[in-house]
N, CA, C and O atoms as a DFTB+ gen file, in Angstrom:
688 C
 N C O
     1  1     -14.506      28.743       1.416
     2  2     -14.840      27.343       1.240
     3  2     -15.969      27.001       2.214
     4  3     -15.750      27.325       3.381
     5  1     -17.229      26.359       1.930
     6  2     -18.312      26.110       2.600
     7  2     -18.086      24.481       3.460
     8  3     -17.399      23.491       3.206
     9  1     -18.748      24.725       4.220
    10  2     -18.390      23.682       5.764
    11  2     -18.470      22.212       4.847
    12  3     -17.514      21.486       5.116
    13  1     -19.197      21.764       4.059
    14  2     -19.400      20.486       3.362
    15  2     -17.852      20.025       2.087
    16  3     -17.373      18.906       1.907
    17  1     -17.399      21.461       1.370
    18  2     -16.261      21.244       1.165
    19  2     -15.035      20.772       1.979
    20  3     -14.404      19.715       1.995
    21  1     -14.962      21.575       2.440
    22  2     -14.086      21.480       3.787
    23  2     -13.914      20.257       4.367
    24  3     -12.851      19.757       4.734
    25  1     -15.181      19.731       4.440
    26  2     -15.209      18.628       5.192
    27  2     -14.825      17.138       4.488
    28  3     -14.454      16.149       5.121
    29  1     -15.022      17.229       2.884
    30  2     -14.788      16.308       2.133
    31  2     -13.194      16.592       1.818
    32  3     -12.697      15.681       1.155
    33  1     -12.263      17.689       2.160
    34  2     -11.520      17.746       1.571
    35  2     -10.715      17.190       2.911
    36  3      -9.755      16.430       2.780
    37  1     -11.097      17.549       3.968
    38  2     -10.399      17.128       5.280
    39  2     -10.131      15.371       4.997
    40  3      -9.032      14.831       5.118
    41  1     -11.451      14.644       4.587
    42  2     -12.040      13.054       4.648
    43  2     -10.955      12.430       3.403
    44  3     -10.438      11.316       3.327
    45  1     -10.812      13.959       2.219
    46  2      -9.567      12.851       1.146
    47  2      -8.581      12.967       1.671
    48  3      -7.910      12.087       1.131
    49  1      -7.870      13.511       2.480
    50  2      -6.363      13.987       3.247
    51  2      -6.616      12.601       4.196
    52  3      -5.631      11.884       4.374
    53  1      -7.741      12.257       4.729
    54  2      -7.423      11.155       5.765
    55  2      -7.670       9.773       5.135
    56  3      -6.980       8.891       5.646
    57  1      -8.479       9.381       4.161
    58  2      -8.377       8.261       2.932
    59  2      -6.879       8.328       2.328
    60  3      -6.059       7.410       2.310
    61  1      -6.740       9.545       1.875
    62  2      -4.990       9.401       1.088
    63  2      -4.131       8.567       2.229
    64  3      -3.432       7.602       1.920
    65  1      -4.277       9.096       3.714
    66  2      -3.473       8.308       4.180
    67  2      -3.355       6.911       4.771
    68  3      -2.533       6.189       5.334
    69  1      -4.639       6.914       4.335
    70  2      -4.854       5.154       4.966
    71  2      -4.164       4.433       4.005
    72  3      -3.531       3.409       4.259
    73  1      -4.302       5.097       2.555
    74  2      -3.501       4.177       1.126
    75  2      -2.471       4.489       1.495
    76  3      -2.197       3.525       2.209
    77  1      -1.230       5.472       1.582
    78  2      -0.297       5.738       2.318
    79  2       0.629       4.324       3.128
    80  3       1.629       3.682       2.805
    81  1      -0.177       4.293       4.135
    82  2      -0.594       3.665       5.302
    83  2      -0.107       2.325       4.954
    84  3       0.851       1.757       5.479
    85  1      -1.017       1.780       3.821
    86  2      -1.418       0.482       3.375
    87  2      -0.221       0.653       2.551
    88  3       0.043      -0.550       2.577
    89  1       0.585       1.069       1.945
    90  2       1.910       0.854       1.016
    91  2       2.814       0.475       1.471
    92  3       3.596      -0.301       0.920
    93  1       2.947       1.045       2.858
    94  2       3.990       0.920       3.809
    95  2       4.353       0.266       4.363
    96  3       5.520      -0.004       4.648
    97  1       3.006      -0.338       4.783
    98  2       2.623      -2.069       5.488
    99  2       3.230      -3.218       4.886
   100  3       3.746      -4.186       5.445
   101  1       3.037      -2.869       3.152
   102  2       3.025      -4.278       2.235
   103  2       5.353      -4.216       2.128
   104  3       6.140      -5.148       1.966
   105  1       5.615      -2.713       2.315
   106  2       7.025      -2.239       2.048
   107  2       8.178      -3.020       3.155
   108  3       9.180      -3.725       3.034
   109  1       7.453      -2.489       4.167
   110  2       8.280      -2.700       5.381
   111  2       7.893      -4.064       5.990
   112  3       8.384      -4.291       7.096
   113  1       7.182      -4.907       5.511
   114  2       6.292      -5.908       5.873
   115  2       5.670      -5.922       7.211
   116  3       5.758      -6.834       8.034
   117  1       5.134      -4.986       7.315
   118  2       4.478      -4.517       8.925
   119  2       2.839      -4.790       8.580
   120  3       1.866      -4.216       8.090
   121  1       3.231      -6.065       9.183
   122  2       1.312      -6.733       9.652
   123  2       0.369      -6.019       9.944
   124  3      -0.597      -5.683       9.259
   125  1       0.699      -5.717      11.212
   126  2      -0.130      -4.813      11.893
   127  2      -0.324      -3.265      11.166
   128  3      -1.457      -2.785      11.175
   129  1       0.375      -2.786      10.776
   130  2       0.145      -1.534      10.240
   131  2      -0.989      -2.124       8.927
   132  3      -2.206      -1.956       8.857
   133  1      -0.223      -2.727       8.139
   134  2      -1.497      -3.160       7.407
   135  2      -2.845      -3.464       7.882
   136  3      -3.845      -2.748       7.830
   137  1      -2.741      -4.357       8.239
   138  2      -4.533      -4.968       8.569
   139  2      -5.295      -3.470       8.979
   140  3      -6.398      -3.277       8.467
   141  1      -4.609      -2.180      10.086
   142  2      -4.945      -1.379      10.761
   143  2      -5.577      -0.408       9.723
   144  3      -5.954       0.683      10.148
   145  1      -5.677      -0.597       8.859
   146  2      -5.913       0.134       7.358
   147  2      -7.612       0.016       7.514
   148  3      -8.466       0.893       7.388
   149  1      -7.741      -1.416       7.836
   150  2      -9.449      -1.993       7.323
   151  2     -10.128      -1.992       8.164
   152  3      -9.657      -2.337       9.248
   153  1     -11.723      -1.564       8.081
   154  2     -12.277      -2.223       9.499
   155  2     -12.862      -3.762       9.553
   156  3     -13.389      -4.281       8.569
   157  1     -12.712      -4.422      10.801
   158  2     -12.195      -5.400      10.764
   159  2     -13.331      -6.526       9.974
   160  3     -13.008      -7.663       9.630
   161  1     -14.685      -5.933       9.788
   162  2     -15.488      -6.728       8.474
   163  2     -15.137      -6.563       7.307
   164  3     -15.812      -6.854       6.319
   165  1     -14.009      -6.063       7.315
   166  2     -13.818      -5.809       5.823
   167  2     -13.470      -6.502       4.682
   168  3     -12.842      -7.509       5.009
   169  1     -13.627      -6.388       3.242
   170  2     -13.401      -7.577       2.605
   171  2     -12.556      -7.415       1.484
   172  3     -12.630      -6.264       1.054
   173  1     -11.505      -8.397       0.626
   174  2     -10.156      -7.509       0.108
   175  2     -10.655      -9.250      -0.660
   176  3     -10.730     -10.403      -0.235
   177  1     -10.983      -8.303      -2.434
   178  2     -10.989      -9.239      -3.703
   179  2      -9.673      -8.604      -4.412
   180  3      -9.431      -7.535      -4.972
   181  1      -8.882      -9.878      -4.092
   182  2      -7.843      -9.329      -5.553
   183  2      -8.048     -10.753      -6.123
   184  3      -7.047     -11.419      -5.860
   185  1      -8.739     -11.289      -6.635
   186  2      -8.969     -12.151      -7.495
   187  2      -8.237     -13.518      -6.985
   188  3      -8.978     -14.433      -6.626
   189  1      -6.827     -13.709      -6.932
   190  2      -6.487     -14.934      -6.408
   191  2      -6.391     -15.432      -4.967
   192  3      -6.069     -16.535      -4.525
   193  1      -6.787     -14.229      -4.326
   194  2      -7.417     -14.218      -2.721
   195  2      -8.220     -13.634      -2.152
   196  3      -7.924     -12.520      -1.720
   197  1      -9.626     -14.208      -1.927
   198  2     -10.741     -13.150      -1.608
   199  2     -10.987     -13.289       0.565
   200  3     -11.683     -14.131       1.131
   201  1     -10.314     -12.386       1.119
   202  2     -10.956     -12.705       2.100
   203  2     -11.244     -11.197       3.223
   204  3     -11.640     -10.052       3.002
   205  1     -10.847     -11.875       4.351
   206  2     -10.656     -10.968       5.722
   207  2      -9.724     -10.260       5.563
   208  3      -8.981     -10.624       4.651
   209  1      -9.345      -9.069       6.263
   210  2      -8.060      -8.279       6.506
   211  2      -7.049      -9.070       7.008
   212  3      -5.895      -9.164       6.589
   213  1      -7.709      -9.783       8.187
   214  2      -6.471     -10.645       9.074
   215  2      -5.650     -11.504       8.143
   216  3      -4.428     -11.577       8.015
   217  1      -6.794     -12.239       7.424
   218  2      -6.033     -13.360       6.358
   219  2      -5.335     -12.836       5.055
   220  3      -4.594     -13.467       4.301
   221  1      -5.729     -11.590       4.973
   222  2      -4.995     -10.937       3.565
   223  2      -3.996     -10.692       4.374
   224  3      -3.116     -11.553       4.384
   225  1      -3.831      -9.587       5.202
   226  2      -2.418      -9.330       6.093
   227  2      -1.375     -10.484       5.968
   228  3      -0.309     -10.268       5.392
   229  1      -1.672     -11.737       6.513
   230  2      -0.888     -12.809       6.834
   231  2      -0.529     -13.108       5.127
   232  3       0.600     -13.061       4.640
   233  1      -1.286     -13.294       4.690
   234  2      -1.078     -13.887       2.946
   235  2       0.120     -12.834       2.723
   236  3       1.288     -13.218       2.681
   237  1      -0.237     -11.509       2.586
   238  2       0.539     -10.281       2.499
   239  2       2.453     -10.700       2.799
   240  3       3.402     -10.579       2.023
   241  1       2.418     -11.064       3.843
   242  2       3.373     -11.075       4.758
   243  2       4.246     -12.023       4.070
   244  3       5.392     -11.722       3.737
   245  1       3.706     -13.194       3.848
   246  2       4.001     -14.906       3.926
   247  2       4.909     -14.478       2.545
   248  3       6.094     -14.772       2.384
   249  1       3.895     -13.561       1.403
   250  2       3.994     -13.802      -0.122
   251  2       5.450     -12.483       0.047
   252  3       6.380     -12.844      -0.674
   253  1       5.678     -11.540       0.580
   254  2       6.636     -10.534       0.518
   255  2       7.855     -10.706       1.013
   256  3       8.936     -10.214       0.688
   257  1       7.455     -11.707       2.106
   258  2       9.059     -11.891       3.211
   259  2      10.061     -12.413       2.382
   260  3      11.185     -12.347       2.881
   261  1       9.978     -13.017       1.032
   262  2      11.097     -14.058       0.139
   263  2      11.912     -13.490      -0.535
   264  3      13.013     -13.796      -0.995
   265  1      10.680     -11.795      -0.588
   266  2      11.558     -10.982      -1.913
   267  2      12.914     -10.316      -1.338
   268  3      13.386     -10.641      -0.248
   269  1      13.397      -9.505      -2.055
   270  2      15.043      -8.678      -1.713
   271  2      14.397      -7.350      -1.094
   272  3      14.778      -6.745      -0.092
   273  1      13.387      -7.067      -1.890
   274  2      12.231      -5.085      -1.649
   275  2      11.185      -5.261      -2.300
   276  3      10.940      -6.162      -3.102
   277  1      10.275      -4.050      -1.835
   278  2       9.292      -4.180      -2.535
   279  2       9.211      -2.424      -2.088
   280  3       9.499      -1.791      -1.072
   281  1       8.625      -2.051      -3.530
   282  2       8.427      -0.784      -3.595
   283  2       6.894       0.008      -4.287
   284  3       6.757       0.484      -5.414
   285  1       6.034      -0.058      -3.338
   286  2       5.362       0.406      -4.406
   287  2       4.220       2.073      -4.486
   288  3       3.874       2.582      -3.420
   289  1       3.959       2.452      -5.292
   290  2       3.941       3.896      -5.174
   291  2       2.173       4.306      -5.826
   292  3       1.572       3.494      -6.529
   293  1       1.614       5.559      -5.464
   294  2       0.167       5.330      -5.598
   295  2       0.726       6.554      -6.962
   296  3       1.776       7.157      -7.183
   297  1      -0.424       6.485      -7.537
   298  2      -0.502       7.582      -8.764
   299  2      -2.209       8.431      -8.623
   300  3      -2.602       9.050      -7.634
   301  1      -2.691       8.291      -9.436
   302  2      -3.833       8.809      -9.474
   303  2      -4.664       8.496      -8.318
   304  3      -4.776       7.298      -8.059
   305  1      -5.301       9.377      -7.531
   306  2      -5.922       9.148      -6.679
   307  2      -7.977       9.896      -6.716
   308  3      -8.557      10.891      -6.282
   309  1      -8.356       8.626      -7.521
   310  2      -9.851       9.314      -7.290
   311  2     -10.383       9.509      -6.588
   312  3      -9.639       8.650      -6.115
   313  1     -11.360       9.940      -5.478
   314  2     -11.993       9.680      -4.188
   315  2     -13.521      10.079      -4.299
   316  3     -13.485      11.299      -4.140
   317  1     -14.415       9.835      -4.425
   318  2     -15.654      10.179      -4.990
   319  2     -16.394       9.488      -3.461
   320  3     -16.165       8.424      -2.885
   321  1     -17.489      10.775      -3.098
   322  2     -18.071      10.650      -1.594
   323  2     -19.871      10.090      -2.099
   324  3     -20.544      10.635      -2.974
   325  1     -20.188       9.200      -1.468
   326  2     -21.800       8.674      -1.624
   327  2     -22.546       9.594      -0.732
   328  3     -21.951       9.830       0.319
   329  1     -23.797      10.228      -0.893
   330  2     -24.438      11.231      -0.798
   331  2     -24.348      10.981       1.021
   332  3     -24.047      12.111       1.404
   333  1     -24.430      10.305       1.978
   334  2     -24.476       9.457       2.902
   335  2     -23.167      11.052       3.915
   336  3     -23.304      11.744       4.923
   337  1     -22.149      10.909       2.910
   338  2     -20.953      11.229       3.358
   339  2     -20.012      10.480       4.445
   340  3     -18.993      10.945       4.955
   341  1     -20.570       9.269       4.669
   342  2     -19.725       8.523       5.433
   343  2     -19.465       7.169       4.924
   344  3     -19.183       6.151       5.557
   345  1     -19.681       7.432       3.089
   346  2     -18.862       6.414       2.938
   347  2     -18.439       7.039       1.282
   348  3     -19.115       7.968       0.842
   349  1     -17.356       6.489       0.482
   350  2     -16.575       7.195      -0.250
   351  2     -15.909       6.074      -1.078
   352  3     -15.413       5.154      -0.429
   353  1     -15.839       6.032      -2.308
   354  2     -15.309       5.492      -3.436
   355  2     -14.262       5.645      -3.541
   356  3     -13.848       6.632      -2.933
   357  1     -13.042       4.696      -4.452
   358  2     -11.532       5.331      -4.671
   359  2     -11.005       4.383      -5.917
   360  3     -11.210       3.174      -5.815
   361  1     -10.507       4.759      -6.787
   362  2      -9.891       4.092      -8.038
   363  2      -8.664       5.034      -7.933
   364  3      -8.613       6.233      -8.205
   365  1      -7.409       3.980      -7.346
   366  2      -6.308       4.343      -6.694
   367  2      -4.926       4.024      -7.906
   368  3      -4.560       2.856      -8.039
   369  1      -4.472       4.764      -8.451
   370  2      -3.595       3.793      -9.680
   371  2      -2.158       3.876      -8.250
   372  3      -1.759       4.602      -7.340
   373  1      -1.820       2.334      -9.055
   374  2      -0.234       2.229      -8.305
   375  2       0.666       1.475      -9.327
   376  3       0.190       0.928     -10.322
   377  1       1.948       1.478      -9.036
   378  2       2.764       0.594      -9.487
   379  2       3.765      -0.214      -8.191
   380  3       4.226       0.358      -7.202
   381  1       3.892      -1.405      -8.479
   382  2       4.357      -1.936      -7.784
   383  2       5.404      -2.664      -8.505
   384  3       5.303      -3.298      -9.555
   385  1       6.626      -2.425      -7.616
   386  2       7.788      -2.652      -7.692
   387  2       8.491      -3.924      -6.683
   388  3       8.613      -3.644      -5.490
   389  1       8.968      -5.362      -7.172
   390  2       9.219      -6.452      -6.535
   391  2      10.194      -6.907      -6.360
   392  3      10.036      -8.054      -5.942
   393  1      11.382      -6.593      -6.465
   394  2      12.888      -7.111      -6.531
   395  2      12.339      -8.594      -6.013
   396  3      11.446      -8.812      -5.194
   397  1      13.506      -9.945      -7.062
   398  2      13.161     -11.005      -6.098
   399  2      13.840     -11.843      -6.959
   400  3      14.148     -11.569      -8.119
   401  1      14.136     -13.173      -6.196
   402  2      14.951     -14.249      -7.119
   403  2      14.196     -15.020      -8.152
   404  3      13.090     -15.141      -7.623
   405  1      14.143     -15.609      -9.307
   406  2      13.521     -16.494      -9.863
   407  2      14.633     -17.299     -10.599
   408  3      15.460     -16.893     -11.416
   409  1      14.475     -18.295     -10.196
   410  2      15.284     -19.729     -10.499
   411  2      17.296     -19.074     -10.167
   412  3      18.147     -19.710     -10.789
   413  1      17.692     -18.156      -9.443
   414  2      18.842     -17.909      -8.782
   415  2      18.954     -16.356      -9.378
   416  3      19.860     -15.664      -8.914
   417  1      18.114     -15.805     -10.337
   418  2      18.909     -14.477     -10.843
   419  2      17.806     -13.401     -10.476
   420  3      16.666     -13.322     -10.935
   421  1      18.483     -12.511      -9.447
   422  2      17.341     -11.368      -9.586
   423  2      17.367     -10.449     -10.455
   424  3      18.161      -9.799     -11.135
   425  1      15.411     -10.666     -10.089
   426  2      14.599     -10.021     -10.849
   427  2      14.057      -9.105     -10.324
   428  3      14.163      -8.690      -9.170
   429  1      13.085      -8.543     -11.667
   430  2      12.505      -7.286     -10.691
   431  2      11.310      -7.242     -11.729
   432  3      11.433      -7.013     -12.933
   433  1      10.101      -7.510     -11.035
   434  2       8.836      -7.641     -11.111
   435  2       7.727      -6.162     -11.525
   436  3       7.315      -5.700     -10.461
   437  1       7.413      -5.701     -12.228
   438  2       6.910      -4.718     -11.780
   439  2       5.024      -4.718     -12.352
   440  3       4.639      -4.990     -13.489
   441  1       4.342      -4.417     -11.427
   442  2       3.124      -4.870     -12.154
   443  2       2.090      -3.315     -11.815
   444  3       2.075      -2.895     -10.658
   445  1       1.437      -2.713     -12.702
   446  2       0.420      -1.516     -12.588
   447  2      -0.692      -1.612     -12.836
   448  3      -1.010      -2.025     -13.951
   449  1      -1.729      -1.243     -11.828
   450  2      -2.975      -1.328     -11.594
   451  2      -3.658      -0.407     -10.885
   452  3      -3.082       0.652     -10.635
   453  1      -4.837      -0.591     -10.479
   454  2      -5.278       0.057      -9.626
   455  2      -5.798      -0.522      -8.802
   456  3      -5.980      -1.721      -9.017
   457  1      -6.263       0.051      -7.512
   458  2      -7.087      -0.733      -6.231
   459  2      -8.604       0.123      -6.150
   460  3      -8.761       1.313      -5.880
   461  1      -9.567      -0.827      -6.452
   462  2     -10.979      -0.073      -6.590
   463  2     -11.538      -0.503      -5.327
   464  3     -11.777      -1.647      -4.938
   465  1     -11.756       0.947      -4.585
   466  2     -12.250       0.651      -2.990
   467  2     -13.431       1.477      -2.519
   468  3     -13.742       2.607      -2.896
   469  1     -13.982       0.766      -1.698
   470  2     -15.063       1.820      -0.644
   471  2     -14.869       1.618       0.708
   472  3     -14.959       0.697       1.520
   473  1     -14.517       3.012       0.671
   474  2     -14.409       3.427       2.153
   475  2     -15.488       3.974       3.256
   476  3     -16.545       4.494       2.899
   477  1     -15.229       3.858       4.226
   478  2     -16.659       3.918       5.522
   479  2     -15.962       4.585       6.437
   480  3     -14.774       4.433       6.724
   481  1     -16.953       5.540       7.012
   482  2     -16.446       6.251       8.415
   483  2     -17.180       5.747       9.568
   484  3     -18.380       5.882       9.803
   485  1     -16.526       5.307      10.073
   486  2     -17.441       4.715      11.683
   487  2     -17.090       5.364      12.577
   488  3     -15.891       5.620      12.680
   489  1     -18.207       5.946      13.716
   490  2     -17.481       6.752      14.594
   491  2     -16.754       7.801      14.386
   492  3     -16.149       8.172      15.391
   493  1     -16.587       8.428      13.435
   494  2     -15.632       9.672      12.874
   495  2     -14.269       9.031      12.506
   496  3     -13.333       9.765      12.824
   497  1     -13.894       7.849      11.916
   498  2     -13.343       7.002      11.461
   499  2     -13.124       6.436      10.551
   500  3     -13.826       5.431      10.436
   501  1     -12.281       6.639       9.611
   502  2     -12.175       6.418       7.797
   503  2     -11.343       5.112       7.860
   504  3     -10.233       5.135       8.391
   505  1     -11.790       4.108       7.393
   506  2     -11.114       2.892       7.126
   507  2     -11.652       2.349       5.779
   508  3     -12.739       2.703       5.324
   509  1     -10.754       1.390       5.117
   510  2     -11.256       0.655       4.027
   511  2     -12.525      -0.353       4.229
   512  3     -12.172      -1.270       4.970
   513  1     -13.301      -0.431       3.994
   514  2     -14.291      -1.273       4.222
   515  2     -14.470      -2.382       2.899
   516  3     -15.214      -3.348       3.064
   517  1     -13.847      -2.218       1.758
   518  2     -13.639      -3.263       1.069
   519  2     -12.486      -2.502      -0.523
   520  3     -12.203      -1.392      -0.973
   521  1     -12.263      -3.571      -0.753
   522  2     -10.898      -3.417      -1.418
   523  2     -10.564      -4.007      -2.586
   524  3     -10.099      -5.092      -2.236
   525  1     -10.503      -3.917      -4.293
   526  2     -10.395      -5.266      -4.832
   527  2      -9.020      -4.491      -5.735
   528  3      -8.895      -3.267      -5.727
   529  1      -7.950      -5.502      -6.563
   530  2      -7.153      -4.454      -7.031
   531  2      -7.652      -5.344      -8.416
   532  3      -8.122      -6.469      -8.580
   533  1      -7.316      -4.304      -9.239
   534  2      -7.436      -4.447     -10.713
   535  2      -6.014      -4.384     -11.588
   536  3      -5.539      -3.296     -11.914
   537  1      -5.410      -5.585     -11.919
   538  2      -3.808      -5.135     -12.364
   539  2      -4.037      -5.031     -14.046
   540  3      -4.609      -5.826     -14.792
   541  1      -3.492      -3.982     -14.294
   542  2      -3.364      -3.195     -15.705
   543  2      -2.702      -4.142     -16.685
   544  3      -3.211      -4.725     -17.642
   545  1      -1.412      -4.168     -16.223
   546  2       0.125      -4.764     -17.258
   547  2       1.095      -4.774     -16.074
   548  3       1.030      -3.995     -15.124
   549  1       2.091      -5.838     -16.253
   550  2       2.924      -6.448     -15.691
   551  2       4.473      -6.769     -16.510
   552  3       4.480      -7.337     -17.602
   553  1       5.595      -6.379     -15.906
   554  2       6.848      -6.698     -16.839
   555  2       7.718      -7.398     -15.525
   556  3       7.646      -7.202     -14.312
   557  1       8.512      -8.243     -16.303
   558  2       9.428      -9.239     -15.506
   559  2      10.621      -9.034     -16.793
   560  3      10.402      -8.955     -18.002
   561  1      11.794      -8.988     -16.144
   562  2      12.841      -8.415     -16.364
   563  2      14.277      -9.152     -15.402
   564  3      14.028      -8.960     -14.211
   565  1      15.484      -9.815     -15.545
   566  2      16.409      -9.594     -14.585
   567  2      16.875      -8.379     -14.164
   568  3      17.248      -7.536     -14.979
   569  1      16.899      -8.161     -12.763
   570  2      17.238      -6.780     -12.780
   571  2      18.931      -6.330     -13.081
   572  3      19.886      -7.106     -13.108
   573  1      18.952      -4.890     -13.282
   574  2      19.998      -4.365     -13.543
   575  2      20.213      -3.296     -12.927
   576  3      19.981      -2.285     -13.590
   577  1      20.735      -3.077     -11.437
   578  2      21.263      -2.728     -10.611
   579  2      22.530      -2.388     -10.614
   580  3      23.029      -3.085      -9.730
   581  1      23.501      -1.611     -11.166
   582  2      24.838      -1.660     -10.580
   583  2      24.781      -0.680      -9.687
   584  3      25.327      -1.045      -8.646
   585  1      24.412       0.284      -9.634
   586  2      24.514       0.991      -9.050
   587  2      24.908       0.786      -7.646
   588  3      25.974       1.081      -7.106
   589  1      23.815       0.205      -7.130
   590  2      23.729      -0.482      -5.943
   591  2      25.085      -0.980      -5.593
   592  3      25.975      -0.356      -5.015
   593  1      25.097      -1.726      -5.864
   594  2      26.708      -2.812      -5.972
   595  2      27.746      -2.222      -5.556
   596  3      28.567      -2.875      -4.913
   597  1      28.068      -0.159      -5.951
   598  2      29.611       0.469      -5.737
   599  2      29.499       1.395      -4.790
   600  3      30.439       2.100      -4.423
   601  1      28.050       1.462      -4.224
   602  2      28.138       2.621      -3.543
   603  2      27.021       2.623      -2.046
   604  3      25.845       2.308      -1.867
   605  1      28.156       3.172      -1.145
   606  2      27.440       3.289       0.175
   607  2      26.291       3.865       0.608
   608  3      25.965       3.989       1.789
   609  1      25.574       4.276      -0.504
   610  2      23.991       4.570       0.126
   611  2      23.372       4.118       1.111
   612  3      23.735       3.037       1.574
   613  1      22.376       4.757       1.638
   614  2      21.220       4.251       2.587
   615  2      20.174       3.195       1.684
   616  3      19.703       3.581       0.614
   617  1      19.902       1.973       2.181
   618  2      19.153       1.124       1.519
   619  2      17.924       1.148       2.828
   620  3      17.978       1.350       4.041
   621  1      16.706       0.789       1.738
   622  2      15.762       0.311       2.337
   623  2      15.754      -0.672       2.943
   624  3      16.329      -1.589       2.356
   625  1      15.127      -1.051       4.409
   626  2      14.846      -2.396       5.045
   627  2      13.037      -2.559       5.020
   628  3      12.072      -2.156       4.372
   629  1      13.290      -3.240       5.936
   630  2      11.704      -4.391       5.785
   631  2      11.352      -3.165       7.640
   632  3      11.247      -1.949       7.799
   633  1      11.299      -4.239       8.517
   634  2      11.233      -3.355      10.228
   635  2      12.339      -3.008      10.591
   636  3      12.220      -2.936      11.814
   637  1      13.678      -2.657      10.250
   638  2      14.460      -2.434      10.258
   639  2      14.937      -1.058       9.466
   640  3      16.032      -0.499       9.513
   641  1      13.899      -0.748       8.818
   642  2      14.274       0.757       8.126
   643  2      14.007       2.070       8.765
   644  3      13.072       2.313       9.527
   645  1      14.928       2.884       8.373
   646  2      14.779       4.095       8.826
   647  2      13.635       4.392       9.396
   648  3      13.501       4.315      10.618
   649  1      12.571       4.804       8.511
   650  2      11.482       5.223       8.634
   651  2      10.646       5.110      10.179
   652  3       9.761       5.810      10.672
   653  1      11.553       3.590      10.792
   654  2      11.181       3.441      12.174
   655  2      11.799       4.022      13.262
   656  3      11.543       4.063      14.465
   657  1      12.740       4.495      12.503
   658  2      14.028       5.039      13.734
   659  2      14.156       6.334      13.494
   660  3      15.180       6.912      13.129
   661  1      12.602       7.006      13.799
   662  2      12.645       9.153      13.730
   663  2      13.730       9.174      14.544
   664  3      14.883       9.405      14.181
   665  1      13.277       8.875      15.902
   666  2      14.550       9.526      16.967
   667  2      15.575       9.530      16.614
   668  3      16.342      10.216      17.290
   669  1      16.100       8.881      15.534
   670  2      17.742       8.698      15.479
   671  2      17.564       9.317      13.959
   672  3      18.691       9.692      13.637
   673  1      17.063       9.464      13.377
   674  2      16.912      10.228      12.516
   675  2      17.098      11.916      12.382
   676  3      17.035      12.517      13.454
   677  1      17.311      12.696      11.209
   678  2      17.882      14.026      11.376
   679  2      18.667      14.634      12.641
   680  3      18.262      15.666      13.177
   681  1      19.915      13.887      13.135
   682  2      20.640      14.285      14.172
   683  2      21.530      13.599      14.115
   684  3      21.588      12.370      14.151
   685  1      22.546      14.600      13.989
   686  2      24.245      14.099      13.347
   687  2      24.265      12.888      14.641
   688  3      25.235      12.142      14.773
């Protein structure tokens, strides 16, 4: 593999994880992990909110904290590099998954799209530098959960989930 491969393949392993990154943020409702995604000129069009990282973060936060979960998962991941090599294209498919009340009965939201982005390396540094999502199709549904309901599984939390607690994690 020649040093310019290599090097683009190193740059999609560290873009994959900024989207990663950014799923996790919107999951666990972790602010800061989110915004930490963008650099901080950065600009995020999803159509019914065009702004800053800081102010998408907070919007982020405000609009997720009401629901029960939120789950959502990346699919196709394009990554296409501008001749420059320090900055890089992405048409990201996801689905997003919303558990949440509407008028007392939960529901469960689910809407698929993609997030069309360009990314920038500053300093040897891959961040989103702008962001817009494009939603495909959308289904709303009451949900149907029993499962849930009979059995002692591990459930997801918001800052409170596993995922924060390695140390106590894998050790009887």
């Amino acid at each position: 593999m020649n040093d310019k491969k290599l090097e683009r393949h190193i740059a999609k392993s560290e873009i994959y994880e900024l989207v990663c990154m950014y799923m996790r943020g919107l999951d666990r409702l972790d602010g800061p992990l989110l915004k930490s995604v963008f650099h901080e000129d950065a600009y995020c069009d999803y159509g019914f909110v065009k702004t800053d990282p800081d102010t998408f973060s907070k919007f982020c936060m405000d609009a997720l904290k009401e629901h029960i979960a939120n789950h959502h998962m990346i699919g196709n991941s394009l990554i296409e590099f501008d001749e420059s090599e320090d900055m890089a294209f992405g048409e990201i498919y996801f689905n997003a998954y919303h558990k949440t009340i509407v008028e007392g009965v939960n529901t469960d939201v689910i809407i698929a799209g993609r997030y069309l982005d360009r990314y920038e390396r500053r300093n040897g540094i891959w961040k989103i530098a702008y962001r817009s999502e494009v939603n495909d199709w959308s289904k709303t549904e009451p949900t149907n959960d029993p499962y849930f309901n009979d059995s002692d599984c591990h459930r997801g939390g918001r800052q409170d989930d596993p995922v924060y607690k390695r140390n106590k994690m894998y050790r009887p």
